[in-house]
Each structure stands twice: as C-alpha cells, then as structure tokens.
N, C-alpha and C positions, 0 to 999 in steps of 0.2 A: 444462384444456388437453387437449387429441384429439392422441393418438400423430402422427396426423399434423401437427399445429402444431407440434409437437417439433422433430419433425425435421428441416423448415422451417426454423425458427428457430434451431435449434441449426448448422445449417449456417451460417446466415448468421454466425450469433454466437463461432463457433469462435475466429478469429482477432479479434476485441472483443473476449472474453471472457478470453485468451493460451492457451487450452486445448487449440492444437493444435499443428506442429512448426512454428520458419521453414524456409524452405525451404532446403534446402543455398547455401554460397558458386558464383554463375558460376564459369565457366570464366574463366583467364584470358584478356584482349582483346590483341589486336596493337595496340602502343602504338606501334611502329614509330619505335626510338629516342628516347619521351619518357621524362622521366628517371621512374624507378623510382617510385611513391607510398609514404609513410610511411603509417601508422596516425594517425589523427587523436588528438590526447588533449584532452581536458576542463583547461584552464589551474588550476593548484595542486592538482591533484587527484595521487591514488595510488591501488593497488588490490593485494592479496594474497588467495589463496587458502587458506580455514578448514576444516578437517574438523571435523568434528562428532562426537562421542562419542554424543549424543542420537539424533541424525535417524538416522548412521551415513550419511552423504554428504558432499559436499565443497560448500561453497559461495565464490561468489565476494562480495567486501566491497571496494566501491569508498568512499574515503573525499576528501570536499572540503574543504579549510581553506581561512579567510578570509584577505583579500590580509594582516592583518597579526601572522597565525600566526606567522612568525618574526622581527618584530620587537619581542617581548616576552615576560609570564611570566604573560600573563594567562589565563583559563581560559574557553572559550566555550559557547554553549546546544549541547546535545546533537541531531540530531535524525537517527532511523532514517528510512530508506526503502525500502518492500518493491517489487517488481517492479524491480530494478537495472537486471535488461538493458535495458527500454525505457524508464523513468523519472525514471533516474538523473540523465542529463545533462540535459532538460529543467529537473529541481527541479532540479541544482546552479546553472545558469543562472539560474531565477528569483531564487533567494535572490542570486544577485549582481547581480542588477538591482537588488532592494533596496535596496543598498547606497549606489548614487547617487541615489538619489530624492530632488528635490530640494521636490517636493510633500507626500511625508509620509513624511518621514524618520521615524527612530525603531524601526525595525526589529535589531534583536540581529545581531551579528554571529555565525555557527552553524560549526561542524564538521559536514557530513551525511556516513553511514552509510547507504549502500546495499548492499543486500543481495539477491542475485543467485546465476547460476550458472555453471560453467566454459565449460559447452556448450551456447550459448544454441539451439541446434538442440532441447533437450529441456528448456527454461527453460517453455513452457508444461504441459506436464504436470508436471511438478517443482511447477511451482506450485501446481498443484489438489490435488497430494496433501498440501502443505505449508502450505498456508492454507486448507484445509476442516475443522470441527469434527467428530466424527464426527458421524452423524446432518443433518448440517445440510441436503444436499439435496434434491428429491422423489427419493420410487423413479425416477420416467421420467429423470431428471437423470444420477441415478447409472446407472442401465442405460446408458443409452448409451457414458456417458464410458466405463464399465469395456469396452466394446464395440468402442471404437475401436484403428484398429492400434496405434497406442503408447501404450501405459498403464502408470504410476507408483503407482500406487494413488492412495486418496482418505481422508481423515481422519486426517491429519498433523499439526493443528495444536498440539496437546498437548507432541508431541515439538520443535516447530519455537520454541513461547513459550520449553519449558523452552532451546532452544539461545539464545537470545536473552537472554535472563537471566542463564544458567547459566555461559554461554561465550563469547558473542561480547561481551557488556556489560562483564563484567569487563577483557575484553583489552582494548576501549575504553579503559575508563577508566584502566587501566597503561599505554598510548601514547600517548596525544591529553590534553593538558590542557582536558577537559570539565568542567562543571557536571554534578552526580548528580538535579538537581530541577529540574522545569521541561523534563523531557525529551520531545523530540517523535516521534510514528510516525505516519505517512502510508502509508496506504493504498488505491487502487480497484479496485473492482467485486472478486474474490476477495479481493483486498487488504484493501476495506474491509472485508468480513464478518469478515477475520482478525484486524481494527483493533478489531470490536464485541467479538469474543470475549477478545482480550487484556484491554477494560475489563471485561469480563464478569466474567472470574478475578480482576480487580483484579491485577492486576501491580504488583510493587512499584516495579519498575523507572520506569514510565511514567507521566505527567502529560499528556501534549497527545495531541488522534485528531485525524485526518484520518478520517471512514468514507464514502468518494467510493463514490454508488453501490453499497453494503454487496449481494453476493451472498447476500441470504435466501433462501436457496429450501430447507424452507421457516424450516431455523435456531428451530424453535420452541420446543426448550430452551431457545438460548441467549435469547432475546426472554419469556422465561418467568423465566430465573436472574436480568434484570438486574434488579428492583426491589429483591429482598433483598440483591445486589449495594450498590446505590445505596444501599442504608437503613444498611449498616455505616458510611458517612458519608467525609469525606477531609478527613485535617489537613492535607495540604498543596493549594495552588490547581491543580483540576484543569479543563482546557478538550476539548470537545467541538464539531467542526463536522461537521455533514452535509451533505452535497450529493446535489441529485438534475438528470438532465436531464428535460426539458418531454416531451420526445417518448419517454422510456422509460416514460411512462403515455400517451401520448395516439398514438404511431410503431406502423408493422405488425407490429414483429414480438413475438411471444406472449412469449418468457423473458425481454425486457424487462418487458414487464406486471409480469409475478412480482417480478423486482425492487422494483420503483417499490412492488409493495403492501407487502412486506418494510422499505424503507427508510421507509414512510408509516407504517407499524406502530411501527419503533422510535422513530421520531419522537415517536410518543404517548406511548409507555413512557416516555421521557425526560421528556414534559412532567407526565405524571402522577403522574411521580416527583423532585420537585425537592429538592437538597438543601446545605446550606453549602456552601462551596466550590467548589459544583460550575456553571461556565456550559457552557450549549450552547446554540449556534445551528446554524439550518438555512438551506439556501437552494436554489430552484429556478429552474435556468438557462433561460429560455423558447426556444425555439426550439435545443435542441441535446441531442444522440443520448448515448446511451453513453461516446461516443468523443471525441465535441468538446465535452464536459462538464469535460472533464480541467480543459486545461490552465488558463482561468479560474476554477474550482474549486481548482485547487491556489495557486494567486496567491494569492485567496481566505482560504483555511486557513492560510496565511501571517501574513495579517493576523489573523485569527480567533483563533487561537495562541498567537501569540505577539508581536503588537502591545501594550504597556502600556495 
C-alpha cells in the first residue's frame, strides 16, 4: 500500500475504524418552552464507573439484566462487550429481541458487560491504545495514528486483558449472579483483533469470540502464536465466530484490503489447526462495508455462541 493510499483511506476510515474524537456536544437549541429532555436509558440496564490499577484509567461498565433478574436466584450466561459507547445498546437490544422469538427460541437469557469510557469524546483513541497488541500494526498504521492531534498511545492490550481478568471479572462476578463458563466477548474491527489476542493468550476467564472484522494489520505474532495456542487443547466448550464484510476485500478503500487479508489469514490458521472442543465458524456478509457488517454479524454470533 502507497503512503498515499494511506492516507486516503485512513481518512475515510478514521471514524469506522472509532480511531478518532466525536465531535463535542451542540450547543444548546431554543426549545421555546418544550418541556426539558431527559437522558434516554437502555430499559434494566445500570452503569458505574471502574478505575483500573492495570491500564491506570478509569473506564466506564455499562451492565444489562434480563427481564427476570429479579425475579429469582438463578445465575445467568456471562457476556463482555468491548466498544460500550457505540455498541452497547445495540447488543443489549439484540439479546432482548431474542428473547421473544417465537421462531427459534432457545437463546440463554445473559447479563452483558459493556465496557467503555467516561468521555466518550476520547473513547476512540482510548480504544486503539487499549485493544492493540503491541506490534500488531504496519509501520504506515502506527505512524500515522501516533501523528494525529490526539493520541493515547498504542499497544495496550496486555494491560487492558490483565484488567479484565484481574479486576473487572472478579467484581462481576461478586455483583451479578453470573455463570463463570461459557463466558462470552464480542468484539469488531479493533475489538475483534483484541477478541483474537485475548484467544491467543488463552484467557482463562473466556469461552465464546465474537472476532467481527479482526483489525490485523499486520498482528503477525499474534496469527503466528495461535497454533501452539490451539495445540494446548480446551477442557471446557470453547466457540469461535468470525465475520467478514464482502466489500472489505472487494470496496475502494485500501486498509480495508489489509483487514479482509488478516481476517482470511486467521481463518486458515483456525482451519489448519482444528481441535477437541474447539468449534469455529466463519461467515461473509455479501454486499456490506466495515460498518454495516455489524449489526447482522453481531445477531449472528449470538447464535453462533451461544445457541445449544
């Protein structure tokens, strides 16, 4: 790829990719005596704010129980969600569609775990420092990012597993009557690469990936580490979905390209390396970008998952 297709593309891809700031809140509008607006909330949902010992940041943890969390003592499937700010509410919404389906019931009732940050003004760069491996980039990738006005750093991910693990999973599971197996983490595009590298390490914590669009660029460690990864083997049932869109191999712009070969790559890794316990599937969404890969993909890994 030509410094100049970079650039290009890296423009277009800033805001798909969540790598650059939202834009501050408008101004307020003359409402001319309508009555004041509330904040909208996500129905049974909560949210507090975790500092971290590890990362040494503060993150925000939006948390979703099912309609019939307090009518009982039963203990539900666990499942993380990375990218809170923009993610959150979509997945809490899906899994409660689930719910009523009267087509193909049979979906777990969840607690999801979203994981997030206070100031979602600096929720894209936060991300890229916190869900990159180190190494995982091109040089042209990292140059730039580090280039741009507001930069977090990059190659976080290390610190961001151990927080997850160390500190937010625990508190989890002291608050929320969870299941400890069978746990899910959903991830795209940074999220997923963060999603291949947590399977990577073999996290003890985790059973179910979402890897939507897995940001390889070019991640050749971790696409390196996973065989002998896989080969230590998994006594408990572990699942695997990957998702690609059509047009992030076949669409104009260039750091898509890279993706799609990165997600085609671990794909093989996966298939070349098959082992007990271990299902994965793939799938490629025909006619849809980076962006509108999502929300069908995430529906998808739903079922993929944690459908019996």
């Amino acid at each position: 790829m030509s410094r100049g297709h970079l650039t290009a593309a890296a423009a277009a891809a800033i805001v798909a990719l969540g790598l650059g700031c939202a834009d501050a809140p408008p101004g307020e509008a003359d409402r001319s005596g309508a009555p004041e607006p509330v904040a909208f909330e996500i129905y049974d949902s909560e949210a507090f704010v975790m500092s971290s010992t590890n990362v040494g940041d503060d993150f925000l943890i939006a948390v979703s129980l099912p309609a019939s969390y307090g009518t009982g003592e039963q203990s539900y499937q666990l499942v993380y969600v990375l990218d809170a700010n923009i993610s959150f509410g979509m997945t809490a919404e899906i899994a409660r569609l689930f719910q009523v389906d009267l087509i193909r019931p049979g979906m777990p009732e969840m607690v999801l775990v979203g994981i997030g940050y206070p100031d979602p003004t600096r929720a894209g760069t936060l991300r890229a420092r916190d869900l990159t491996p180190e190494g995982s980039l091109s040089d042209e990738l990292d140059q730039l990012l580090r280039s741009a006005p507001v930069f977090d750093g990059l190659g976080g991910a290390a610190a961001f597993l151990s927080f997850i693990e160390d500190e937010l999973h625990p508190r989890i599971v002291a608050d929320y009557r969870v299941e400890t197996e069978g746990v899910g983490f959903l991830g795209d595009s940074f999220g997923g690469l963060f999603t291949a590298y947590a399977f990577q390490q073999r996290s003890p914590t985790l059973d179910r990936y979402w890897m939507g669009s897995p940001g390889l660029l070019p991640a050749t460690e971790l696409l390196e580490g996973l065989p002998a990864a896989i080969e230590q083997g998994f006594e408990r049932d572990t699942r695997v979905f990957i998702t690609l869109g059509e047009l992030e191999e076949t669409g104009p712009v260039d750091i898509y390209h890279d993706l799609a070969v990165g997600t085609r790559r671990l794909i093989e890794v996966f298939e070349a390396n098959p082992a007990d316990n271990l299902t994965v599937t793939w799938k490629v969404y025909p006619d849809a970008t980076h962006i509108t890969t999502v929300p069908p993909a995430l529906t998808d890994a739903f079922t993929a998952l944690f459908m019996n």
